[in-house]
Every structure is written in structure tokens, then in C-alpha cells.
TORKEDREN-489422 format. One record per atom (N, C-alpha, C): residue in one letter; x negated, y, z. Coordinates in steps of 0.02 Angstrom, whole numbers, plus 50000, padded with zeros to 5 digits. Each point is the difference from the previous one (the first is absolute). Layout:
% TORKEDREN-489422
aXYZ
...
% end
This chain:
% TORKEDREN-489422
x500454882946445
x499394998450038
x500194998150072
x499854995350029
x500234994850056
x499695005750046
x500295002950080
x499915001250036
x499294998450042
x499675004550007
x499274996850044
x500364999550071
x499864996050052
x499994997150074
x499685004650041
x500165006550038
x499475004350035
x499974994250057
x499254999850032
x500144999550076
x500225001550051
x500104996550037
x500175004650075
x499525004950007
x499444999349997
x499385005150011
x499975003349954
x500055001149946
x500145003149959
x500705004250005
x500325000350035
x500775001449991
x499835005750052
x499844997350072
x499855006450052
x499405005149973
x499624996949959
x499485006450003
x500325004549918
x500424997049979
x500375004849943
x500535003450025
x500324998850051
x500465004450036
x499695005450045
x499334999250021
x499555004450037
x499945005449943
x499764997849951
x499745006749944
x500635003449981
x500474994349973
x500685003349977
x500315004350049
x499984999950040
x500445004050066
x499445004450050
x499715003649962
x499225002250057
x500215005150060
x500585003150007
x500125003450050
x500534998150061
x500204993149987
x500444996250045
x499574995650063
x499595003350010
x499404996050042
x499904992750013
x500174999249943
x499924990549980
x499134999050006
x499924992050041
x499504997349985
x499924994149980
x499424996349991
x499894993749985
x499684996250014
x499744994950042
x499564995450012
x499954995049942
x500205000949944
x500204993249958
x500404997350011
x500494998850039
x500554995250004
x500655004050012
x499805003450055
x500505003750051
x500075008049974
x500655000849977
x500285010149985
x500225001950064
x499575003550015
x500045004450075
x500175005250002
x500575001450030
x500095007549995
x499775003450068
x499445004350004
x499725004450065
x500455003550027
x500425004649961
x500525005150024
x500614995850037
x500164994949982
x500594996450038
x499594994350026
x499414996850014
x499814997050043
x500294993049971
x500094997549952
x500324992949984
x499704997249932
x500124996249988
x499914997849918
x500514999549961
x499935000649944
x500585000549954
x499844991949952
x500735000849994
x499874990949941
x499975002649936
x499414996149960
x499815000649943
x500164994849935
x500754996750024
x500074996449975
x500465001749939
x500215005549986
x500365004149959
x499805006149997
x500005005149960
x499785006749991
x500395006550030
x500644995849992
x500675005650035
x499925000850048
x499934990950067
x499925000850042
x499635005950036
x499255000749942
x499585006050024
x500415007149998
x500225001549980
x500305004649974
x500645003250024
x500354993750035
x500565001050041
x499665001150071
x499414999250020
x499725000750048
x499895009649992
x499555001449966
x500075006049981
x500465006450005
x500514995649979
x500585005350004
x500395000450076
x499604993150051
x500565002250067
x499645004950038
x500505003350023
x500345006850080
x499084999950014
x500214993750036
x499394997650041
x499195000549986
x499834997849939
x499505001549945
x499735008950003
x500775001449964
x499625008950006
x499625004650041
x500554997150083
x500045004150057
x499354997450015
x499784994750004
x499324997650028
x499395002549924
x500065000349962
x499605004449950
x499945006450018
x500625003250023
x499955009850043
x499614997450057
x500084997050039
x499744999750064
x498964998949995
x500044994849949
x499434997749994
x499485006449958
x500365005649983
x499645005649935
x499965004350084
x500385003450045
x500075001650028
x499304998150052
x500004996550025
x499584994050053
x499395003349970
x499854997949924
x499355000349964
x499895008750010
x500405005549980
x499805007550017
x499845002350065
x500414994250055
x499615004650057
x499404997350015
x499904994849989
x499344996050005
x499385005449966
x500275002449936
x499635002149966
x499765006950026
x500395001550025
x499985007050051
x499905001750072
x499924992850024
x499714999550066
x499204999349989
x499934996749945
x499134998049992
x499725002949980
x500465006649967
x499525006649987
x499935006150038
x500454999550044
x500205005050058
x499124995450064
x500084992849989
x499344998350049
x499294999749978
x500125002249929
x499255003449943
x499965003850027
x500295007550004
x500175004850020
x499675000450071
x499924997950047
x499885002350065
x500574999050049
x500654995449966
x500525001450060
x500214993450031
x499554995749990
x499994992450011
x500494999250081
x499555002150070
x500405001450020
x500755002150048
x500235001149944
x500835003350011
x500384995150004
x499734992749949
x500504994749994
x499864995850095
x499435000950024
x499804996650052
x500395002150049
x499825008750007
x500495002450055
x500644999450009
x500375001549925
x500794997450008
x500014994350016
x499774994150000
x500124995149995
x500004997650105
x499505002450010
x499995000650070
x500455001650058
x500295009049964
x500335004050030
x500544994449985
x500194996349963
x500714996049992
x500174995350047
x499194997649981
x500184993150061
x500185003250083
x499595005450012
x500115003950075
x500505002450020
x500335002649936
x500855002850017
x500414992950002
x499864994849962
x500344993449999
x499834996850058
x499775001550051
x499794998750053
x499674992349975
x499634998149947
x499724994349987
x499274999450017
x499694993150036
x499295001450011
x499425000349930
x499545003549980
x499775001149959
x499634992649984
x499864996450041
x499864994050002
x500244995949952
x500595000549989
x500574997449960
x499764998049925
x499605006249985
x499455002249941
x499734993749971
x499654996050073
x499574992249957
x500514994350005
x500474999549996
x500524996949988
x499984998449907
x499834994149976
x499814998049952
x500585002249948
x500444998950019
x500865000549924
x500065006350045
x500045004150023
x500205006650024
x499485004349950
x499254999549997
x499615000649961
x500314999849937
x499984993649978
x500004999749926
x500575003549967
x500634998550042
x500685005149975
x499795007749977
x499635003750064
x499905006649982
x499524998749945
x499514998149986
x499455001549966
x500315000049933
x500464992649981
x500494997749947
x500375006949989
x500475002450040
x500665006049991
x499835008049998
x499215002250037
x499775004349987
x499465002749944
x499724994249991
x499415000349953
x499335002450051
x500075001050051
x499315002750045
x499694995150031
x499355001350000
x499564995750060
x500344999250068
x500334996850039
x500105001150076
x499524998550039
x499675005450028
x499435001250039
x500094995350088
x499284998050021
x500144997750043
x500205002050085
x500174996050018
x500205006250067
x499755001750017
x499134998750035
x499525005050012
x500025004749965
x500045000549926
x499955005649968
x500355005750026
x500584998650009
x500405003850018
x500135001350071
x499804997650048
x499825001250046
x499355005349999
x499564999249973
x499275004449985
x500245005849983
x500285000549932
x500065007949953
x500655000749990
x500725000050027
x500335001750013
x500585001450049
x499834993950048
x500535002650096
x499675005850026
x499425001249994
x499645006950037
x500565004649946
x500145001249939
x500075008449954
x500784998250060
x500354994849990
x500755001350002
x500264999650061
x499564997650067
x499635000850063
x500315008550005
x499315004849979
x499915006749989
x500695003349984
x500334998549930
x500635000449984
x500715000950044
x499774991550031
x500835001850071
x499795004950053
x499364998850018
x499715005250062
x500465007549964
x499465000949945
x500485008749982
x500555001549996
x500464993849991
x500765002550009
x500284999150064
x499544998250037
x500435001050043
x499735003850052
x499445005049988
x499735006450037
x500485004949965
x500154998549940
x500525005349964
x500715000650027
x500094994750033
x500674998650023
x500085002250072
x499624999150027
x499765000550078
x499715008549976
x499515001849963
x499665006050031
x499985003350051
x500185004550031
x499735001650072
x500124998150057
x500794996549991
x500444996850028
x500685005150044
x500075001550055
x499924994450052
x500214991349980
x499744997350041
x500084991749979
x500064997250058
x500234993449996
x500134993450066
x499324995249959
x499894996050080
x499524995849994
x500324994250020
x499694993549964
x500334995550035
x499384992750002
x499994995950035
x499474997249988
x500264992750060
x499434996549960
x500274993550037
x499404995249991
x500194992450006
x499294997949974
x500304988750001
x499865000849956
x500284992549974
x499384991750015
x500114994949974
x499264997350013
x500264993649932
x499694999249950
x499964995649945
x499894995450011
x500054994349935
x499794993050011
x499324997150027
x499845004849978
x499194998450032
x499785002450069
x500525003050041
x499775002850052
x499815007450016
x499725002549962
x500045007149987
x500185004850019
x500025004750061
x500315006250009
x500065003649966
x500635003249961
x500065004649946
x500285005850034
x499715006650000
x500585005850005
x500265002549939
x500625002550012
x500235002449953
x500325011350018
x500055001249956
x500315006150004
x500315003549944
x500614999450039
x500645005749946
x499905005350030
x500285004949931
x499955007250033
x500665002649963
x500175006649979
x500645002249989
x500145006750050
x500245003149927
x500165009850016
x500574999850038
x500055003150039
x500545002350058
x500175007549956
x500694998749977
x500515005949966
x500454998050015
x500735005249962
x500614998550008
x500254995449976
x499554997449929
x500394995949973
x499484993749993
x500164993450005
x500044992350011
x499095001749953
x499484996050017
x499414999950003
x499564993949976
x499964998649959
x499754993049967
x499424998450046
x499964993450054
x499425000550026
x499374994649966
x499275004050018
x499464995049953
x499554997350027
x499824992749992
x499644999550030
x499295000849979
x499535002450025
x499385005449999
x499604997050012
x499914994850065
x499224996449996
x500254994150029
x499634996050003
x500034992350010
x499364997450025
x499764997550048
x499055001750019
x499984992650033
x499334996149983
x500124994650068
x499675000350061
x500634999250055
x499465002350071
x499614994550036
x499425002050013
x499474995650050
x500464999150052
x500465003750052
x500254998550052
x500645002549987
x500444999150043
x500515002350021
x500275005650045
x499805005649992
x499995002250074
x500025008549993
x500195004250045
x500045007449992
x499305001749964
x499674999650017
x499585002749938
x499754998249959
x500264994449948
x499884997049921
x500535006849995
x500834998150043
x500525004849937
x499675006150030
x499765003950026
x499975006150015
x499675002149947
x499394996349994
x499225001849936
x500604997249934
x500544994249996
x500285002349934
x500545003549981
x500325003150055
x500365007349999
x499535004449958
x499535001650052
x499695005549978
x499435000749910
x499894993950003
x499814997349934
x500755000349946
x500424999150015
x500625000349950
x499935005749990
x500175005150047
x500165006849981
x499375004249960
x499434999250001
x499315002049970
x500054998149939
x500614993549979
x500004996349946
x500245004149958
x500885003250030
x500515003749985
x499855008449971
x499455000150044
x499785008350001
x499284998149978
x499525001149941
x499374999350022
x499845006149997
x500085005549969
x499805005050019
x500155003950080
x500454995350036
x499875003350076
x500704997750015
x500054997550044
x500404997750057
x500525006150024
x500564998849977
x500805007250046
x500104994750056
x499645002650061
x500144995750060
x500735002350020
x500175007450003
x500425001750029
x500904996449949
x499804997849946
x500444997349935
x500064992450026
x499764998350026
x500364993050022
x500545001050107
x500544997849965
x500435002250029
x500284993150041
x500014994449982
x500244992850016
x499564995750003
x500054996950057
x499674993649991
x500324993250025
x499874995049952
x500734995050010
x499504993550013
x500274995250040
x499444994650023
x500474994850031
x499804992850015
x500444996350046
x499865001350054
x500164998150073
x499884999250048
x499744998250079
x499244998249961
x499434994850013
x499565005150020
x499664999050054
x499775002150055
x499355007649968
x499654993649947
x499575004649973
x500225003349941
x500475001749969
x500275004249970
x499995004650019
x500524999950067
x500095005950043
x499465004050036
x499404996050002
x499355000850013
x500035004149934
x499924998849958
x499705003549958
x500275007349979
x500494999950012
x500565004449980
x499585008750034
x499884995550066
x499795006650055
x499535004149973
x499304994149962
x499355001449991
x500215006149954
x500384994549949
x500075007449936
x500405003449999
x500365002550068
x500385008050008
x499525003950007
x499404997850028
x499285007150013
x500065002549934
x499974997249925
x499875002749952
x500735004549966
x500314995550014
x500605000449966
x500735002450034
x499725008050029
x500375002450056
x500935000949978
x499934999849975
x501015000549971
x500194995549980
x499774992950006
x500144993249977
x500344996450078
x500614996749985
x500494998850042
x499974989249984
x499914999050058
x499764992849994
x500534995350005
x500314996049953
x500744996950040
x499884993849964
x500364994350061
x499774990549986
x500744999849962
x499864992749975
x500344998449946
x500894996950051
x500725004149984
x500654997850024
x500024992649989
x499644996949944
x500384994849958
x499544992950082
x499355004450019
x499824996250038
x500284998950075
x500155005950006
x500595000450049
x500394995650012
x500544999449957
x500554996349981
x499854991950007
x499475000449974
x499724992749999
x499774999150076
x499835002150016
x499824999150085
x500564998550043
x500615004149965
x500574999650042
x500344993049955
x499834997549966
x500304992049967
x499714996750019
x499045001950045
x499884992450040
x500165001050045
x500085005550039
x500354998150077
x500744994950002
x500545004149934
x500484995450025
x499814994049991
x499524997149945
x500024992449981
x499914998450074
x499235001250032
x499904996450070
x500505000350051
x500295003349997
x500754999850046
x500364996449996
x500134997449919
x500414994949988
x499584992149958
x499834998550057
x499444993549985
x500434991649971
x500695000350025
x500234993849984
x500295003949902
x500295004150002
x500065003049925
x499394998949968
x499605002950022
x499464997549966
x499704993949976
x500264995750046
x499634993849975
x500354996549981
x500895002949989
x500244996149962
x499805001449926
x500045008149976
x499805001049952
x499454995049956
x499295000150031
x499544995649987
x500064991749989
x500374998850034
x500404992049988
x500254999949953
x500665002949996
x500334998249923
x499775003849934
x499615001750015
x499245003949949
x499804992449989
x499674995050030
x499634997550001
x500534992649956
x500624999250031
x500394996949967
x500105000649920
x500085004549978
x500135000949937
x499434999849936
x499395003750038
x499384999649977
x499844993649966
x499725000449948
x499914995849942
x500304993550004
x500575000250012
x500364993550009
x500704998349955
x500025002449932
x500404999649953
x500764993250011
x499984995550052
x500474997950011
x500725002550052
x499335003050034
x500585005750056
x500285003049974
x499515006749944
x500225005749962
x500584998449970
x500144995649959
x500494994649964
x500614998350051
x499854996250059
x500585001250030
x500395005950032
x499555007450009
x500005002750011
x500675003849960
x499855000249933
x500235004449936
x500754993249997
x499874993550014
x500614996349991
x500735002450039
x499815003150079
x500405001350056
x500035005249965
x499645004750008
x499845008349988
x500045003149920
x500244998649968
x499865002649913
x499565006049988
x500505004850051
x499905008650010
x499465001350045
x499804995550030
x499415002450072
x499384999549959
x499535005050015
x499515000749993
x499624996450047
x499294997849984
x499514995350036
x500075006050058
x499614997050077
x500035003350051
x499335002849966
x499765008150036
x499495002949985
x499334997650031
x499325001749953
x499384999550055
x499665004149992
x500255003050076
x499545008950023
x499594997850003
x499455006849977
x499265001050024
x499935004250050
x499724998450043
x499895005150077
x499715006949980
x499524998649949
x499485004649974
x500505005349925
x500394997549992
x500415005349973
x500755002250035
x499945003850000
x500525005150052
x500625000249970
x500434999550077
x500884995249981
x499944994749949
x499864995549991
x500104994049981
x500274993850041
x499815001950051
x500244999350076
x500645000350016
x500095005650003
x500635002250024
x500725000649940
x499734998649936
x500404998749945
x500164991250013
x499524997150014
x500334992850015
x500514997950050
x499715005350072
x500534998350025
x500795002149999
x500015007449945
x500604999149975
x500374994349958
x499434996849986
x500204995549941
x500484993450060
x499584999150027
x500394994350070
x500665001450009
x499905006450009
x500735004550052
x500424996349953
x500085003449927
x500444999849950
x500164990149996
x499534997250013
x500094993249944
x499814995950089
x500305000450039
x499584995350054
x500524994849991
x500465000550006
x500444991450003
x500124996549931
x499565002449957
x499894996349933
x499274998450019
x499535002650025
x499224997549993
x499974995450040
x500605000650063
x499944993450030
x500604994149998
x500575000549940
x500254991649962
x499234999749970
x499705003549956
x499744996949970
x499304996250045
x499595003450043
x499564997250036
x500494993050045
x500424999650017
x500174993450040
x500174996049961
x499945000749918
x500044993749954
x499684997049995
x499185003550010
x499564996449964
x499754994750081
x499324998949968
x499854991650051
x499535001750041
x500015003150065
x499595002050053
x499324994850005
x500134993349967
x499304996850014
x499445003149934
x500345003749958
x499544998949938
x499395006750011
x500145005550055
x499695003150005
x500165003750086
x499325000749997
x500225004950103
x500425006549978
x499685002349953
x500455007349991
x500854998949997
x500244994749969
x500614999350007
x500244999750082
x499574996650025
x500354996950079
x499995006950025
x499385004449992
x500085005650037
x500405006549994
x500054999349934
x500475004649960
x500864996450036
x500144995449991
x500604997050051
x499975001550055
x499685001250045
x499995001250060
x500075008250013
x499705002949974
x500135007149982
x500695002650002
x500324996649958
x500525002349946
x500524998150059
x499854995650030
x500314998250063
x500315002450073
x499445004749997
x500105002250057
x500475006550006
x500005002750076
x500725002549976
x500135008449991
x499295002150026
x500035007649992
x499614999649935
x499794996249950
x499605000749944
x500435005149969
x500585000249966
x500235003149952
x500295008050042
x499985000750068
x500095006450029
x499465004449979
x499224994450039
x499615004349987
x499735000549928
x500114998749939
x500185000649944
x500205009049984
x500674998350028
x500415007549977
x499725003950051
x499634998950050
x499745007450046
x499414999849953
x499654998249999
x499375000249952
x500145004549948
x500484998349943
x499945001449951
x500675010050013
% end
């Protein structure tokens, strides 16, 4: 009896029935395998079959039985009343991942989790609404647990965002013998700037720390920069806080004593800023730069506003000055002023003295 002709369509939807637990499908044309994500050729039977038997096949069959039980056990755990638990972890993750929750309506960030977890991913309001307040509550208690009566240091400062914004901020941290994890405790935005926003958010931090009642005599430190109304403020809240010892920040110090020398040394200075200005986005210099120099690093560009950056460059001169200047008298004084002036600099004759007194 002569062989009957199956169809192609006929062929995938007989390998669907014949094979019912290999998560084969069928559109009519196309053998799909769900668990490995591909199609299989149906142009031989082995082929199917040798598909079957690979590494690859199985491990994604465990994975895919696996996938299906917790699914199955998350959606009954959110029958249940514990819907949720999946929201809050999911939150607390992104917060320890220091990721913005925002991130959330991000369309393929979405669909991945929803795809790999099997859960709804809730929207960020949501989670903003019914769960930053529980885990809010959460860090607060560990770290009254950590702190409890104290004694403690205060430290406080106050920043200003993209938008303009006065932000205060405040760390706090147990004064013991041994090294003290410090936390920061409140974060508030201020109407002004001035001894009494931080005074009212001193004293608001600590009400935060303690709500059942304020250990005035338990705050022992108070740490601040060196700005007029700080120190203003400092005074106000010794009335309350009689054993609290008020001290400005060394690091600002130091920095005070790195702008005096800069202004002292005004031609250093402006050489610095010149051949700053030379090198700056100008990839043909940089290039000749690295051609003379292999080993030299680009010259640095301090920020005034971050401390010794300054005074690390002008070590950088000390070390490399009769290489920064072959290479500055190569290039072509008409193509930019900074070159001419940076030459003239480099020129003169106490430049590289006052260099090494500087530095």
C-alpha cells in the first residue's frame, strides 16, 4: 500500500499530539518549541526528536516546570491576602539598588520583569502610595535601635539641587569605642538658609530620633561647616543641648588655607588655567601631546569647588614642567590665545620657582 503524503500542517500538529509534554506548538506551519524559544524543522521526524534529546531542551523544560510552580504559588499566596509582599520586595530592591523607582514605567524594563517573574509590576505611584511609607518606618526603626539612647554626634549641612532647592540634610552616629556607622536621618527642604531653618531642623531631627522624648543631655557633638550662620546656630541650640560641644568642619579649614595660597600665587595660577584650556577638547594637541610624552598624563583640570585639586595640579607642573613646555612651544600660538599666553607664562623666569614654593 503506497505511502499517504502528510502535510506540512499536518506534520506540526501530529508532532504536537505525539510529543504532548515537550511544549511544542503549532500555528499550522511552524513547530515551536516554548521551552527553548525557537522552532524546530519538521522536515524529518528524527530531526524532532534529536531536538528532544539536547542538554539544552531538558534544562529549559526544568527551568520552564520550575517558572510555572512559583507562578503557581505566588498567585495563590496573592488569593490569600499576601498580594503585597511581591510589591514591597520589589521596592525595597530597587532602594537598596540605589535605582529610581521611576525606572518602573520604562516599557522593556516592565515587560522583562512581568515576563521572568510572572507578577503584575505595579505602578510607581503605587508604590510610592502603599509601600515607601511601611519601609520609610522600617529604616527609621533600625536605626533608633542602633542609636538608642546614644550618646551621639550631629552633623548637618545643607546642599541646593537642580532645581534650585535648599535641601538640609542630617547624619547622625553613636559616639563609642568602637568605629560607628553614621545615618542619615532627615533630609527636609528649607524655605531659607539661615540659623534658624537648621536650628528648627536640628531640633526637628532629634524629636525624629527620640519620639517618645528628646536625651538633650545625649547629644554630645555637633559637626557643621564654617559659615557664619551655622555658627549662629550652633549657639541657639547649646540653650537646649547643654553638653553638646560645637566644632566647624577641618576639611574646610584646609580648604581656606588652599585659597589663600592660590591668591598668593596668581601667575601659577593662571598658568594652570591656560594650559587647562590648551588641551581641552582639542584631540590634536592631546595626540601630540602623547606623541612627545607616551608616559605623561593629560595636564589636570582642578575644580576650585573641590578641595586640593588645586594644589594636586600644581604638583603635577613641578614634576612635568619642562615637558609641558617642549610640548606647548610646538604647537602654533596663532591658532589659539591660550597658547600665546600659556608661552608667555612658561617663559618667565621665577614661574617654575614659584611652582616648587607653592607646591
Amino acid at each position: 500500500m503506497p505511502k499517504v503524503r502528510v502535510s506540512k500542517v499536518g506534520k506540526a500538529k501530529n508532532y504536537v499530539l505525539e510529543f504532548p509534554n515537550e511544549h511544542f506548538q503549532s500555528d499550522g506551519e511552524i513547530l515551536y518549541c516554548s521551552a527553548c524559544e525557537k522552532s524546530v524543522s519538521i522536515e524529518q521526524r528524527f530531526l524532532v526528536v534529536q531536538h528532544i534529546g539536547t542538554a539544552k531542551h531538558k534544562e529549559s523544560k526544568i527551568r520552564r516546570q520550575k517558572f510555572k510552580q512559583q507562578f503557581f504559588t505566588s498567585t495563590c499566596s496573592t488569593s490569600s491576602g499576601n498580594k503585597n509582599s511581591f510589591n514591597s520586595e520589589l521596592c525595597r530592591a530597587f532602594i537598596h539598588a540605589d535605582i529610581p523607582i521611576s525606572k518602573l514605567e520604562n516599557k522593556s524594563l516592565n515587560a522583562f520583569l512581568t515576563k521572568y517573574t510572572g507578577q503584575l509590576i505595579p505602578d510607581e505611584s503605587t508604590l510610592r502610595k502603599n509601600n515607601m511609607t511601611e519601609i520609610y518606618q522600617e529604616t527609621l526603626n533600625s536605626i533608633r535601635n542602633i542609636i538608642e539612647d546614644g550618646p551621639i554626634w550631629v552633623s548637618i549641612d545643607e546642599t541646593v539641587d537642580v532645581e534650585g532647592r535648599m535641601v538640609g540634610n542630617v547624619i547622625v552616629g553613636k559616639l563609642s569605642e568602637t568605629f560607628s556607622k553614621p545615618f542619615l536621618l532627615n533630609c527636609t527642604q528649607l524655605e531659607k538658609c539661615n540659623h534658624k531653618t537648621i536650628a528648627k531642623l536640628f531640633n526637628d531631627s532629634m524629636s525624629l530620633l527620640w519620639p517618645k522624648g528628646v536625651k538633650h543631655e545625649n547629644v554630645l557633638l555637633f559637626l557643621t561647616d564654617a559659615a557664619p550662620y551655622m555658627v549662629k546656630s550652633a549657639v541657639a541650640i547649646n540653650v537646649f543641648y547643654p553638653k553638646m560641644i560645637h566644632l566647624t568642619c577641618l576639611a574646610h579649614g584646609l580648604h581656606r588655607v588652599g585659597e589663600t595660597i592660590r591668591a598668593k600665587f596668581s601667575k601659577v595660577d593662571k598658568l594652570i588655567s591656560e594650559v587647562k584650556k590648551i588641551f581641552l577638547k582639542a584631540p590634536s594637541r592631546v595626540e601630540k601631546l602623547k606623541e612627545m610624552y607616551p608616559n605623561l598624563n593629560l595636564p589636570p583640570e582642578p575644580i576650585i569647588t573641590r578641595w586640593g585639586t588645586w594644589l594636586n595640579a600644581v604638583k603635577y607642573y613641578c614634576e612635568n614642567f619642562e615637558k609641558i613646555k617642549d610640548v606647548v612651544s610646538t604647537l602654533d600660538s596663532t591658532s589659539a590665545v591660550s597658547i600665546q599666553k600659556a608661552k608667555h607664562l612658561l617663559n618667565i623666569d621665577d614661574i617654575k620657582n614659584n611652582l616648587i614654593l607653592d607646591f
